[in-house]
mmCIF file as Biopython writes it, N, C-alpha, C and O atoms, coordinates in Angstrom:
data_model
#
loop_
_atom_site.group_PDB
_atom_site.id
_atom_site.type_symbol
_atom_site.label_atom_id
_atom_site.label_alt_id
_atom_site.label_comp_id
_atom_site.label_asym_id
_atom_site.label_entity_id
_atom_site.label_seq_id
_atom_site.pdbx_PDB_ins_code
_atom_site.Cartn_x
_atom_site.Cartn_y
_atom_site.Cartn_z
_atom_site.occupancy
_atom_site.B_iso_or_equiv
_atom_site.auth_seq_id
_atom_site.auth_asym_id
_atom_site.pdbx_PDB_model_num
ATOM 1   N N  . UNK A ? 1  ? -13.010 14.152  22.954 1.0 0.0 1  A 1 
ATOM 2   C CA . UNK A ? 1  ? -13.602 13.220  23.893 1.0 0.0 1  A 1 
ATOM 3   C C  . UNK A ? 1  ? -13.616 11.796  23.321 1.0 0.0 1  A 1 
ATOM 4   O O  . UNK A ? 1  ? -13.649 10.813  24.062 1.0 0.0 1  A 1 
ATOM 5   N N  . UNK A ? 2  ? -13.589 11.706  21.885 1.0 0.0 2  A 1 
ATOM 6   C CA . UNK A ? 2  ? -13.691 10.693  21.276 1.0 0.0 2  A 1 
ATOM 7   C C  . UNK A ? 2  ? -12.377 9.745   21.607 1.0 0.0 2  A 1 
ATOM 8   O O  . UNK A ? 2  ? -12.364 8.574   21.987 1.0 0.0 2  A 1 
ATOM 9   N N  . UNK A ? 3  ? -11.257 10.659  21.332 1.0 0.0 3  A 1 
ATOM 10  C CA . UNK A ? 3  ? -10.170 10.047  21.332 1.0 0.0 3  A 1 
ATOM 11  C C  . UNK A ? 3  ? -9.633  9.429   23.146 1.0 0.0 3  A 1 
ATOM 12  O O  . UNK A ? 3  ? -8.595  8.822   23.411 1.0 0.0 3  A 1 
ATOM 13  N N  . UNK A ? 4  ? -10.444 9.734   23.863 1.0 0.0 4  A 1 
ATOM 14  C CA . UNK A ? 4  ? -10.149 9.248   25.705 1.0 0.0 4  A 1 
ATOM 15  C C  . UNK A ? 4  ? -10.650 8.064   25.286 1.0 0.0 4  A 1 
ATOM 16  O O  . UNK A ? 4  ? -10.059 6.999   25.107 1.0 0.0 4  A 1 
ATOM 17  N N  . UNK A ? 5  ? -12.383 8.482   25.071 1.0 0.0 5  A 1 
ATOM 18  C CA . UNK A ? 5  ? -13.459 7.055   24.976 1.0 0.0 5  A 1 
ATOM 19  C C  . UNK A ? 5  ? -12.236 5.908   24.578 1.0 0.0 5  A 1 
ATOM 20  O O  . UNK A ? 5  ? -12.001 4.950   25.315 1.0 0.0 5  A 1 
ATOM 21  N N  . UNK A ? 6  ? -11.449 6.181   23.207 1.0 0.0 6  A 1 
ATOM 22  C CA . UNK A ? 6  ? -11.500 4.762   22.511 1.0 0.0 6  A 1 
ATOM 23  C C  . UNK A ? 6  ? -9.872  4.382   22.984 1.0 0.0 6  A 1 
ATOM 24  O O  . UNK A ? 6  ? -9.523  3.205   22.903 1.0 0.0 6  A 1 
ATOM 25  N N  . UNK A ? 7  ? -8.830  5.496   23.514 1.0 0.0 7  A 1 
ATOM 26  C CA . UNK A ? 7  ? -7.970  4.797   24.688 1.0 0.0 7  A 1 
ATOM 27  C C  . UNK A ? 7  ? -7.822  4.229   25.468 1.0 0.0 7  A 1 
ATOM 28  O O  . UNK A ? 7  ? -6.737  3.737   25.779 1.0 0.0 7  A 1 
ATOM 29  N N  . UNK A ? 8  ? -9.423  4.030   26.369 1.0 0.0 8  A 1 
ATOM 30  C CA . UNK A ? 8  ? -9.473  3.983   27.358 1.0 0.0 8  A 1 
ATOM 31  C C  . UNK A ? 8  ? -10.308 2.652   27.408 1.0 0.0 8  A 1 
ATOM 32  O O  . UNK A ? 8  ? -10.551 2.056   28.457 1.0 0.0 8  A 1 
ATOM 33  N N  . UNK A ? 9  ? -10.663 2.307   26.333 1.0 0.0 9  A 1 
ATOM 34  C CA . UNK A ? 9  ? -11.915 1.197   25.743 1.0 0.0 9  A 1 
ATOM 35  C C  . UNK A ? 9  ? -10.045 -0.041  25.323 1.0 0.0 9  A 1 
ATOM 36  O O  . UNK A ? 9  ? -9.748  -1.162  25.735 1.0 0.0 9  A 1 
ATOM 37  N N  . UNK A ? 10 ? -9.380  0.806   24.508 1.0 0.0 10 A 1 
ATOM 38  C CA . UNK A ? 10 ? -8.333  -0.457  23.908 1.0 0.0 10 A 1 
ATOM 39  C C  . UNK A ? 10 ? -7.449  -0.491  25.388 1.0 0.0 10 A 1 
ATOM 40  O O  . UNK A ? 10 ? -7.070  -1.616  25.711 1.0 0.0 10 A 1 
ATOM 41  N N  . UNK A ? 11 ? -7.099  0.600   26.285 1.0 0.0 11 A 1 
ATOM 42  C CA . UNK A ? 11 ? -6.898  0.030   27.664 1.0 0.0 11 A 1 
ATOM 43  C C  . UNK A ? 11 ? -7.389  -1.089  28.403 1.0 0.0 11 A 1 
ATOM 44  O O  . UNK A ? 11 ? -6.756  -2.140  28.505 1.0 0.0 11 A 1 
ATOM 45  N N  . UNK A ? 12 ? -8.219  -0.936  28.788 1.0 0.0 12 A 1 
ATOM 46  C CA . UNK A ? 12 ? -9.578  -1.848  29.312 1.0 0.0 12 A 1 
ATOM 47  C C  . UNK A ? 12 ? -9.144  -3.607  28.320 1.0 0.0 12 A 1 
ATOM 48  O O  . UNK A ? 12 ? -8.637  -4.571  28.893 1.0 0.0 12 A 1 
ATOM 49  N N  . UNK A ? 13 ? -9.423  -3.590  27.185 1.0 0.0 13 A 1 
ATOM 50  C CA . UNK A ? 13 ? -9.501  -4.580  26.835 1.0 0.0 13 A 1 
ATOM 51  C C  . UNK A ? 13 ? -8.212  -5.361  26.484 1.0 0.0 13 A 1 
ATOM 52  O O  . UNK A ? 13 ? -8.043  -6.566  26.293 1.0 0.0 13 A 1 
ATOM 53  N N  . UNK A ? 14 ? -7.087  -3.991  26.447 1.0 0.0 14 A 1 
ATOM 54  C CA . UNK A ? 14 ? -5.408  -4.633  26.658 1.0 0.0 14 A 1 
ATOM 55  C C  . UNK A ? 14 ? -5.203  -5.615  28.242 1.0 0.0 14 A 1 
ATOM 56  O O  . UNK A ? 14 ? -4.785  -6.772  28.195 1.0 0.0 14 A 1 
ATOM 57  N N  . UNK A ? 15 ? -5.640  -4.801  29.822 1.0 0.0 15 A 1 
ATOM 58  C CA . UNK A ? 15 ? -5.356  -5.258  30.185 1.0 0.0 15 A 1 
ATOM 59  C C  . UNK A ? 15 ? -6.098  -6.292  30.606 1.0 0.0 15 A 1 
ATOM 60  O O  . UNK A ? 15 ? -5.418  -6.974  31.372 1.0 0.0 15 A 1 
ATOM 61  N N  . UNK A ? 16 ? -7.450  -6.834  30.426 1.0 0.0 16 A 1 
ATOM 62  C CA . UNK A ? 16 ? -8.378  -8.210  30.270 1.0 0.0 16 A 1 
ATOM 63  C C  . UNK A ? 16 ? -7.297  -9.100  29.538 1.0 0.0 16 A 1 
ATOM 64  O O  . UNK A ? 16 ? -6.505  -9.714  30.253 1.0 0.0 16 A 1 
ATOM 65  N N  . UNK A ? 17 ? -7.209  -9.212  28.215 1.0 0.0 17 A 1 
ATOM 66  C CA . UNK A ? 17 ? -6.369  -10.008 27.764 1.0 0.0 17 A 1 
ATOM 67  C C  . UNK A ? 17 ? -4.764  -10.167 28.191 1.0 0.0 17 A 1 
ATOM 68  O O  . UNK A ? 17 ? -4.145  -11.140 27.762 1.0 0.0 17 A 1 
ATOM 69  N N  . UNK A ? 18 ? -4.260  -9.418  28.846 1.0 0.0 18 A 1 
ATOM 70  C CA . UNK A ? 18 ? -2.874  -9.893  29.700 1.0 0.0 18 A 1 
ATOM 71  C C  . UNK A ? 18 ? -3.449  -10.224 31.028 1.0 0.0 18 A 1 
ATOM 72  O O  . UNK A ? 18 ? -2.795  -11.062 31.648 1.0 0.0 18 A 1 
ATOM 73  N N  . UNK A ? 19 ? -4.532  -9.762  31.626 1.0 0.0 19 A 1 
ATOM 74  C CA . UNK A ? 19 ? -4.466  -10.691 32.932 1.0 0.0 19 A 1 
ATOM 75  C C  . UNK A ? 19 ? -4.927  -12.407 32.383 1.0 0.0 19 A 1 
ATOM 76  O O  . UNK A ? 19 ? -4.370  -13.461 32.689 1.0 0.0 19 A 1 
ATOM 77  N N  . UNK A ? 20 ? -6.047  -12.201 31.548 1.0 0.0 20 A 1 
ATOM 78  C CA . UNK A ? 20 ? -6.028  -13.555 30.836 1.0 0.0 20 A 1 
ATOM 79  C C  . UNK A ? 20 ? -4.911  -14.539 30.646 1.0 0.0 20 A 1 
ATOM 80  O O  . UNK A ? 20 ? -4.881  -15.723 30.980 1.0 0.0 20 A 1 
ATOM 81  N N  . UNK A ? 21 ? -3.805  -13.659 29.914 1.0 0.0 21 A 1 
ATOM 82  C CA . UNK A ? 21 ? -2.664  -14.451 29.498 1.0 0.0 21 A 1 
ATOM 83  C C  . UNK A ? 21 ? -2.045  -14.851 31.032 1.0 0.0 21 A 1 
ATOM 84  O O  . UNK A ? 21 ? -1.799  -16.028 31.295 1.0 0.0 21 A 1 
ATOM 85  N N  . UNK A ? 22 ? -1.853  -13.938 31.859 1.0 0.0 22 A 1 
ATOM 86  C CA . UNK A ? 22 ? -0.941  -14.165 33.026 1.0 0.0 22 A 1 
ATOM 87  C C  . UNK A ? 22 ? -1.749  -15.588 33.630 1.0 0.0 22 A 1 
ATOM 88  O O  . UNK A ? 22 ? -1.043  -16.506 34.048 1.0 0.0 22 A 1 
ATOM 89  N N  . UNK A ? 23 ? -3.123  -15.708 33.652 1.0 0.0 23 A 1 
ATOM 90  C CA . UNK A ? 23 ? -3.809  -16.275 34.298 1.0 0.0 23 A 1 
ATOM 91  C C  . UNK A ? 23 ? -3.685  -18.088 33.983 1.0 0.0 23 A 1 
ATOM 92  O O  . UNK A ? 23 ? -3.808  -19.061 34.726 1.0 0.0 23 A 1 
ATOM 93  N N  . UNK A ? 24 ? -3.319  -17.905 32.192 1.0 0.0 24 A 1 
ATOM 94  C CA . UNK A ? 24 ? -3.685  -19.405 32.136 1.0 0.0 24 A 1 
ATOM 95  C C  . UNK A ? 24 ? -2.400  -19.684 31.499 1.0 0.0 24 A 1 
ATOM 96  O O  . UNK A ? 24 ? -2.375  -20.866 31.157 1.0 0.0 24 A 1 
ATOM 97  N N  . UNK A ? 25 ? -1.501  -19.167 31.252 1.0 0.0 25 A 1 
ATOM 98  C CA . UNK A ? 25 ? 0.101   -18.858 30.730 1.0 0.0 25 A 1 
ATOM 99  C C  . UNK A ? 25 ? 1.048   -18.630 31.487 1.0 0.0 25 A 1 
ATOM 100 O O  . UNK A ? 25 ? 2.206   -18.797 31.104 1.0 0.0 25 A 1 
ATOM 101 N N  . UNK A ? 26 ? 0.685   -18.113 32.972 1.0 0.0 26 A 1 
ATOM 102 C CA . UNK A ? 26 ? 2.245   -17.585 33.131 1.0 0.0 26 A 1 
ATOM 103 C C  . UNK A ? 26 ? 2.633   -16.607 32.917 1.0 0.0 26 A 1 
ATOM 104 O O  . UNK A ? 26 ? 1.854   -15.687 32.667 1.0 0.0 26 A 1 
ATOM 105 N N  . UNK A ? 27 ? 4.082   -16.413 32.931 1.0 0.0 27 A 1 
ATOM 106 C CA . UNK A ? 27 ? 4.796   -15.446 32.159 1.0 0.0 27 A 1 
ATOM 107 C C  . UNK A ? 27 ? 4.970   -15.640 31.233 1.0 0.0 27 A 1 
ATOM 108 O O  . UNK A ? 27 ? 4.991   -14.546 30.667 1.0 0.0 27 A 1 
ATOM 109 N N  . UNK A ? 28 ? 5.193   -16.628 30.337 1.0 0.0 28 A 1 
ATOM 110 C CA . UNK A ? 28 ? 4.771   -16.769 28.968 1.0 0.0 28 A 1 
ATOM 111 C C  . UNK A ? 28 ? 3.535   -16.645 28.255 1.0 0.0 28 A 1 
ATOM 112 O O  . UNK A ? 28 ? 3.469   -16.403 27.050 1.0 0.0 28 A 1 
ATOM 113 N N  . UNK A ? 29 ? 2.456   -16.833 29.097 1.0 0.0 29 A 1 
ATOM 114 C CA . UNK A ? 29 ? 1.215   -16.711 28.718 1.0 0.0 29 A 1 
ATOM 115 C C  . UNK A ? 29 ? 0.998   -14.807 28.444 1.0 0.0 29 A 1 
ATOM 116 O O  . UNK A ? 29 ? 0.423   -14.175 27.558 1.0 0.0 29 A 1 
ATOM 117 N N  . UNK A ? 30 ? 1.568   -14.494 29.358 1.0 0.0 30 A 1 
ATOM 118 C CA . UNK A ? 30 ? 1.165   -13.112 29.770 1.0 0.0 30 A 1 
ATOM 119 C C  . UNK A ? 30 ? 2.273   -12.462 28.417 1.0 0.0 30 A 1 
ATOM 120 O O  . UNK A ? 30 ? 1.736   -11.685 27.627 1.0 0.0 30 A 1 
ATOM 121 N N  . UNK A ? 31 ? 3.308   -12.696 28.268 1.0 0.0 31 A 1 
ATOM 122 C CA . UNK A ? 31 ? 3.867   -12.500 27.140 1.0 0.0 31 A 1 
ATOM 123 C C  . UNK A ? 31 ? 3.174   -12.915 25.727 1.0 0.0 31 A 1 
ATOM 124 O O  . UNK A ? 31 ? 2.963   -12.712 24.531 1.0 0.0 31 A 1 
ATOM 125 N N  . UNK A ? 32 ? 3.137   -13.085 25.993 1.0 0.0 32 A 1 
ATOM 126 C CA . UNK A ? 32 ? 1.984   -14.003 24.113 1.0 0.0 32 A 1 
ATOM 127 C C  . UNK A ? 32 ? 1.122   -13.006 24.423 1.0 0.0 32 A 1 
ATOM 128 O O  . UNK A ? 32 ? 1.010   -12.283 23.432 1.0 0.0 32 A 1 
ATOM 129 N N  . UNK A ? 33 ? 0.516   -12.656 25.247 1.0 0.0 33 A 1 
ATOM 130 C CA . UNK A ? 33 ? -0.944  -11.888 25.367 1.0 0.0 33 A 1 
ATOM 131 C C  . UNK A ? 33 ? -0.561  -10.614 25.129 1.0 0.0 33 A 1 
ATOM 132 O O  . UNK A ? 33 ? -1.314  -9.899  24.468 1.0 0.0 33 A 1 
ATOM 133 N N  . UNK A ? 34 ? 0.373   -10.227 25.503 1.0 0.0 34 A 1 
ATOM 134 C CA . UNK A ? 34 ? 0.979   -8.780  25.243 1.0 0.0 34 A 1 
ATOM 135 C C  . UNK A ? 34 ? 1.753   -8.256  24.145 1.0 0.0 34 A 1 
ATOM 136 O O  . UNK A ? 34 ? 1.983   -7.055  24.006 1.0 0.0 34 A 1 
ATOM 137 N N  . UNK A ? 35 ? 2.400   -9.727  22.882 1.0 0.0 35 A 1 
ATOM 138 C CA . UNK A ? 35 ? 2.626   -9.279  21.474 1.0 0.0 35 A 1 
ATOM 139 C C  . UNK A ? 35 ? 1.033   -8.933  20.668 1.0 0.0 35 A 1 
ATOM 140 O O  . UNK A ? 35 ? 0.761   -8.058  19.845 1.0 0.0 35 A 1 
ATOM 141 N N  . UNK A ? 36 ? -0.057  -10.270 21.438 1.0 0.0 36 A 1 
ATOM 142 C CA . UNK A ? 36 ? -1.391  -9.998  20.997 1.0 0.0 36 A 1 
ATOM 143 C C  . UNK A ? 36 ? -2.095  -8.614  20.935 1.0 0.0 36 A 1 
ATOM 144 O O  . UNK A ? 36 ? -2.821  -8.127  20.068 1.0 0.0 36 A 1 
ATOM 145 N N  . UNK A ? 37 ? -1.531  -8.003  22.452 1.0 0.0 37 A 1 
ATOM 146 C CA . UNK A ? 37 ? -2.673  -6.783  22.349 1.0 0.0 37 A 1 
ATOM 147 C C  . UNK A ? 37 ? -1.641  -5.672  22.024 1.0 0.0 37 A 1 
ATOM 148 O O  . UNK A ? 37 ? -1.976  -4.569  22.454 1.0 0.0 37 A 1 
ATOM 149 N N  . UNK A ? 38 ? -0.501  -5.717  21.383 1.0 0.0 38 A 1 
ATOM 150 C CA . UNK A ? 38 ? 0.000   -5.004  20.816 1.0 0.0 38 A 1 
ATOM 151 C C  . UNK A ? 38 ? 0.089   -4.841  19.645 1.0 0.0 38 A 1 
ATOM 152 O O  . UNK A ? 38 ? 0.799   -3.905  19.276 1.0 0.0 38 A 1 
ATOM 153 N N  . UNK A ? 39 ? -0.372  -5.411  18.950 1.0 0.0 39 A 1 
ATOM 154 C CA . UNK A ? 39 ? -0.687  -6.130  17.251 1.0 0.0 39 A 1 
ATOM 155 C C  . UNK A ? 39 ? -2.078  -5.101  17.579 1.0 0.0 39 A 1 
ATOM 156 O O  . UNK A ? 39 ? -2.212  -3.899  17.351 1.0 0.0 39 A 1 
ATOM 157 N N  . UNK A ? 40 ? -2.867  -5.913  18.092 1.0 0.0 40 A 1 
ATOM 158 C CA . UNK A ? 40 ? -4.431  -5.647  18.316 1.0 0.0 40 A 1 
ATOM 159 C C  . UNK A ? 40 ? -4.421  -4.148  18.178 1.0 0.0 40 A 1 
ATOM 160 O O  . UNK A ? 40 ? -4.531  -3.559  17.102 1.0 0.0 40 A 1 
ATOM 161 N N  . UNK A ? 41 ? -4.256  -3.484  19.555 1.0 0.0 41 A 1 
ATOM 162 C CA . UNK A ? 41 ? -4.394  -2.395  19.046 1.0 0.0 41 A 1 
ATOM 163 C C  . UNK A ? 41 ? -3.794  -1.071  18.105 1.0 0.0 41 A 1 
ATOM 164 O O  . UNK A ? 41 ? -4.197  0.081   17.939 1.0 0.0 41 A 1 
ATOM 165 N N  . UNK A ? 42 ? -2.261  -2.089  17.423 1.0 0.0 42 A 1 
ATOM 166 C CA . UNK A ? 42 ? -1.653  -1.087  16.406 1.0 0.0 42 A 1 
ATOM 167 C C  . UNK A ? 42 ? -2.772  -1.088  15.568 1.0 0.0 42 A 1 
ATOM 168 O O  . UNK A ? 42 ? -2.992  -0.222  14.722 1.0 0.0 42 A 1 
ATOM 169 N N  . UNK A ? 43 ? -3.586  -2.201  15.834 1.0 0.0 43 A 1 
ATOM 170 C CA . UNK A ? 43 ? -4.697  -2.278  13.917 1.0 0.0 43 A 1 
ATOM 171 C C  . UNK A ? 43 ? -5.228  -1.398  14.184 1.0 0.0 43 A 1 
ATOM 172 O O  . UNK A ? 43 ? -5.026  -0.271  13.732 1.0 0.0 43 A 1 
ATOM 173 N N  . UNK A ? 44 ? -6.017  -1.716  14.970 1.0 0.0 44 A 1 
ATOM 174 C CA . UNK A ? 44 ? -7.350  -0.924  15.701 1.0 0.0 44 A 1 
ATOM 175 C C  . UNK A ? 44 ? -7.327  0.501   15.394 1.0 0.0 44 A 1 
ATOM 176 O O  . UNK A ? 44 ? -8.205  1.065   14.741 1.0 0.0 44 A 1 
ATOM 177 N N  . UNK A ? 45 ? -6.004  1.224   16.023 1.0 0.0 45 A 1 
ATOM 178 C CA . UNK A ? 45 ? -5.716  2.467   16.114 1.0 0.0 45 A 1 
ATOM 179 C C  . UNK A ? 45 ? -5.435  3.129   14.845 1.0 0.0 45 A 1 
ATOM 180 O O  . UNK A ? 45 ? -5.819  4.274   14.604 1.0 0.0 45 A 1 
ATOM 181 N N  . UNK A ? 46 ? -4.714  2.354   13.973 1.0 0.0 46 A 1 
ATOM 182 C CA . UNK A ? 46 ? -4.368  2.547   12.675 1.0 0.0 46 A 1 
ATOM 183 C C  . UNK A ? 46 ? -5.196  2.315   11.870 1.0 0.0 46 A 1 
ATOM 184 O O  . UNK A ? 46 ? -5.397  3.294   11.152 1.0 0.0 46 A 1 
ATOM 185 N N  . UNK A ? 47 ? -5.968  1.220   11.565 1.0 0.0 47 A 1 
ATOM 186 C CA . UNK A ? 47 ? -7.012  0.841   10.188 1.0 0.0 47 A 1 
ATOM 187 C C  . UNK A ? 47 ? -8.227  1.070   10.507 1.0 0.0 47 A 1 
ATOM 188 O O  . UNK A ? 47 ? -8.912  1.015   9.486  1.0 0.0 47 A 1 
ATOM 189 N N  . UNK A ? 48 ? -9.240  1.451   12.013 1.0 0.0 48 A 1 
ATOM 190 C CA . UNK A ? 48 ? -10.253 1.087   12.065 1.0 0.0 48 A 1 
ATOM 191 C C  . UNK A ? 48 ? -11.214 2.066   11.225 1.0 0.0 48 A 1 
ATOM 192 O O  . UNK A ? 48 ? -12.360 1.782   10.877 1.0 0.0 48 A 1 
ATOM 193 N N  . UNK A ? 49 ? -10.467 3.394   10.938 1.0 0.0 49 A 1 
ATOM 194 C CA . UNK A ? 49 ? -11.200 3.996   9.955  1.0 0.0 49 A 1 
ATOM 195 C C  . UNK A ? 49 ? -11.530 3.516   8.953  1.0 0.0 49 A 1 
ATOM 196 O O  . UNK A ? 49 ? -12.738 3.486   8.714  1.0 0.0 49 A 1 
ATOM 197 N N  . UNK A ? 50 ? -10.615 2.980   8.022  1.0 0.0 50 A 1 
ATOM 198 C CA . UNK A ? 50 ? -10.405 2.335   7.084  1.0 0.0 50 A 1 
ATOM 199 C C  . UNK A ? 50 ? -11.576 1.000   6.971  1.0 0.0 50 A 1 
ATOM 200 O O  . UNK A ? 50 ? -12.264 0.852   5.961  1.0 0.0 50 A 1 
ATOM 201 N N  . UNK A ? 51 ? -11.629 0.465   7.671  1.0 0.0 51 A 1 
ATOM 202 C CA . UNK A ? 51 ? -12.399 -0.796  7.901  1.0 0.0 51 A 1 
ATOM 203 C C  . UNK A ? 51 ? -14.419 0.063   8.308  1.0 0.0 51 A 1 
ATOM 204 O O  . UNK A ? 51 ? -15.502 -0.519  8.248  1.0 0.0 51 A 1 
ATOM 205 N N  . UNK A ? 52 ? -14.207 1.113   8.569  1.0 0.0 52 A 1 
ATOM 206 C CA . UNK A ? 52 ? -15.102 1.343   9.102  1.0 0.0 52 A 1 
ATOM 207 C C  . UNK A ? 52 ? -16.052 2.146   7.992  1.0 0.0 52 A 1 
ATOM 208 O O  . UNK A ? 52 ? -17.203 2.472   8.283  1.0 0.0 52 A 1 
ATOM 209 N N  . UNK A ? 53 ? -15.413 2.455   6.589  1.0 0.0 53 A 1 
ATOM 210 C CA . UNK A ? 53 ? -15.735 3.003   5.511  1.0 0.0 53 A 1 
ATOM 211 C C  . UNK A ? 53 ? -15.648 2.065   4.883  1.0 0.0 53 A 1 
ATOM 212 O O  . UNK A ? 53 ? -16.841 1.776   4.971  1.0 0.0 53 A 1 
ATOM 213 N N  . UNK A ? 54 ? -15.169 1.137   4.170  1.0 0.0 54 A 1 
ATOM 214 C CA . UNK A ? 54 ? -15.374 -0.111  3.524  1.0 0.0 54 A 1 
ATOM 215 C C  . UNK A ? 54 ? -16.367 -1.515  4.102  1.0 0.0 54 A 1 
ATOM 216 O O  . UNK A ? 54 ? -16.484 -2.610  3.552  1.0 0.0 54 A 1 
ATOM 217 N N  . UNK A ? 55 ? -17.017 -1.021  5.419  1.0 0.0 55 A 1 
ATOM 218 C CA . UNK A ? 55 ? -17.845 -1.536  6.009  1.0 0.0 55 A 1 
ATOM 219 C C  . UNK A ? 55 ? -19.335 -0.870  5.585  1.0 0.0 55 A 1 
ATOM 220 O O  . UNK A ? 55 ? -20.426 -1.437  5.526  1.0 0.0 55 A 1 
ATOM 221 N N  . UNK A ? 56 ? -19.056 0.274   5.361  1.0 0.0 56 A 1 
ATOM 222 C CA . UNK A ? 56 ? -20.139 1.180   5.515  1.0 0.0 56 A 1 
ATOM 223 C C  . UNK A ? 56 ? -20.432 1.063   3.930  1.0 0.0 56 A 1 
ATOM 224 O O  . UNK A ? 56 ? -21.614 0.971   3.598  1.0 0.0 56 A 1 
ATOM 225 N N  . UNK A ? 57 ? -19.464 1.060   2.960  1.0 0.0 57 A 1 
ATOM 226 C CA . UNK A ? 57 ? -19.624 0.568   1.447  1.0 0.0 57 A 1 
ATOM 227 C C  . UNK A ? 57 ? -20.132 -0.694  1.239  1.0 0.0 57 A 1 
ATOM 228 O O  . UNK A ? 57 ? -20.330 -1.028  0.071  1.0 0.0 57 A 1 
ATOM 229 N N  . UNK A ? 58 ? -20.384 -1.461  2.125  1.0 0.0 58 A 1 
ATOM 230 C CA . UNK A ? 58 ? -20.694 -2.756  1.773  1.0 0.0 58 A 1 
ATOM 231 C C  . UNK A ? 58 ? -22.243 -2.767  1.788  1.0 0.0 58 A 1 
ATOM 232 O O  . UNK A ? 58 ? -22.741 -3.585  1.014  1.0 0.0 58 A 1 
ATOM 233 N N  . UNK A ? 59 ? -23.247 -1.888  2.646  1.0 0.0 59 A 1 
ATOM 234 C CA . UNK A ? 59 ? -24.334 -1.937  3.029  1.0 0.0 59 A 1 
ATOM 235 C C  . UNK A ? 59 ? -24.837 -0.936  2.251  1.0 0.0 59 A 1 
ATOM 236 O O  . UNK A ? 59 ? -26.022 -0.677  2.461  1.0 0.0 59 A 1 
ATOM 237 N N  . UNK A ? 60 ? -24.234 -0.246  1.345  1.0 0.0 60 A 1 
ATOM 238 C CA . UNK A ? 60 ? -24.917 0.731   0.437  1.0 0.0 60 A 1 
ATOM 239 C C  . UNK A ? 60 ? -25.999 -0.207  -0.344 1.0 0.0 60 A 1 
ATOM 240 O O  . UNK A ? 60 ? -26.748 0.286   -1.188 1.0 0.0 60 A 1 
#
């Protein structure tokens, strides 16, 4: 269930930031916005564990 929640959360916030881009960009805008949320959520998906244990080490 975890794994819908947080598809469906980097969905959501992929397509906010391309209607954004389309909105004040264009098709170029909307392009820029879409190398953005493709970056974005390779991290996300890939490191946030990572970030989320070295976060959690910091407050020990």
């Amino acid at each position: 269930m975890n794994g819908l929640k947080t598809a469906l959360l980097l969905g959501i916030m992929s397509g906010l930031l391309l209607a954004g881009g389309e909105l004040f960009g264009g098709r170029n805008g909307f392009y820029i916005a879409l190398a953005i949320a493709v970056f974005m959520n390779f991290f996300g998906y890939f490191f946030s564990d990572k970030m989320r244990i070295a976060e959690a080490a910091g407050q020990a």
